[in-house]
Steps between C-alpha positions, in 0.01 A plus 500: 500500500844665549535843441905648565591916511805627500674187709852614602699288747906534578746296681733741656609729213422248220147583383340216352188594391411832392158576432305204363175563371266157415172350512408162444126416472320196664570180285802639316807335509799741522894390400772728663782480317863648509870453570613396872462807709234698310315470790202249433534303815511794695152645368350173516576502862418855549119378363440278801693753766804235532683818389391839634525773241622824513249673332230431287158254521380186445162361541391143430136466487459847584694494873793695530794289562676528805343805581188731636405873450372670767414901520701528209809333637640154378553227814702175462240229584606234797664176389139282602320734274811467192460140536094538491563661182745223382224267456339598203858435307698210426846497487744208368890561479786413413602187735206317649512580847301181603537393843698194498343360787137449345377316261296667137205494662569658828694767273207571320294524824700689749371807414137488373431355882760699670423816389167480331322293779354272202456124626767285469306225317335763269866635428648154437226441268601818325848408500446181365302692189782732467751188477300359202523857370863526479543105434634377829161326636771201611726672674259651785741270762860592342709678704691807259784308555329248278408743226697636227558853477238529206268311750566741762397780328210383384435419904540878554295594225206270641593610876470878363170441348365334821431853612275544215683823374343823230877534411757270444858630506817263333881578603683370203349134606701268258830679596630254769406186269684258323379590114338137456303634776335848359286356280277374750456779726454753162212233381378533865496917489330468153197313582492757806526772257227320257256512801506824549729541805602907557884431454811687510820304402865576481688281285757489203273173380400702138328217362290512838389870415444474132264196624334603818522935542241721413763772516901513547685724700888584407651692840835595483657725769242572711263587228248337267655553159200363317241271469192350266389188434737148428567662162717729666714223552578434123496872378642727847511873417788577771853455427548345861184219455714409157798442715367300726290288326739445240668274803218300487372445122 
């Protein structure tokens, strides 16, 4: 589903990824982990072309992100034909980004009409679904403002999946929340995760991985460090994983 070669991607002279290597097959369910400034949110960006890279590929579903080859020579696609690509994945971050001015419903909506041309009564009726889905099915006429922040979230996640993504991508998602809040939006991700939902999530939420990943990822630096399954987690081979799990456990 995602397949990642040598990503490398700088800010000025501060290189913040340097050469990431990773493949994540359809249906797996991927945890990024690390210290602040490793650089997960920046390849998670770089997967759906809200970063450019430097060098290096990615394909999702077996396009070329953000890119074309032609005669041998590598052109950057135009922004209509990025966001094209864009709607195969899902992406929920940090802070909801809702629009305050419309209700859950219209949230949920906005896009699958706007830019998929579906029906609007066909898309409400999917909206409606996805509401039940994430356990909101009474809040379809709240305004965000409404909502609590553990609400919200689970408003983007059901406004992401609108757009029936292959991949779904997670920007530390439980970061801005109150911790009363987490729970819910982690039980939310793992009944995603239990359906079979192609997901890559950043997060320091360990009980989340050793529950829901097929596979963690430690990135430190710019690099991936290691990685193998949840076990990883209670027995890390790297001095740097030890460190920085030992934070958490």
């Amino acid at each position: 589903m995602m397949c990642a070669r040598g990503v490398r991607k700088s800010f000025g002279s501060l290189e913040v990824l340097r050469g990431i290597d990773m493949e994540v097959a359809a249906g797996e369910v991927v945890v990024l982990m690390g210290p602040s400034g490793s650089g997960k949110s920046t390849f998670l960006r770089c997967i759906n072309h809200l970063e450019a890279m430097d060098a290096g590929s990615i394909h999702v579903g077996g396009q070329l992100m953000g890119y074309r080859v032609h005669n041998g020579r590598v052109h950057h696609l135009r922004p209509r034909e990025v966001t094209r690509q864009r709607r195969d994945i899902g992406m929920v971050f940090q802070h909801f980004n809702l629009f305050p001015h419309q209700t859950v419903l219209q949230n949920i909506v906005e896009a699958p009409v706007g830019v998929l041309k579906r029906p609007r009564a066909e898309a409400q009726k999917d909206a409606r679904e996805l509401l039940a889905r994430v356990g909101l099915s009474d809040k379809a006429g709240a305004y965000p403002r409404q909502l609590s922040g553990g609400q919200q979230q689970r408003v983007a996640i059901a406004r992401a999946l609108a757009m029936r993504p292959k991949l779904m991508l997670f920007d530390e998602p439980t970061s801005a929340l109150d911790p009363e809040l987490v729970g819910e939006v982690l039980a939310t991700m793992r009944d995603l995760a239990r359906e079979g939902l192609t997901m890559i999530v950043v997060t320091h939420e360990v009980s989340f991985a050793k529950e829901a990943a097929d596979r963690v990822v430690f990135m430190d630096d710019g690099v991936v460090v290691e990685e193998g399954p949840p076990s990883l987690l209670d027995r890390p081979s790297h001095e740097r994983t030890r460190s920085f799990l030992g934070r958490f456990l």
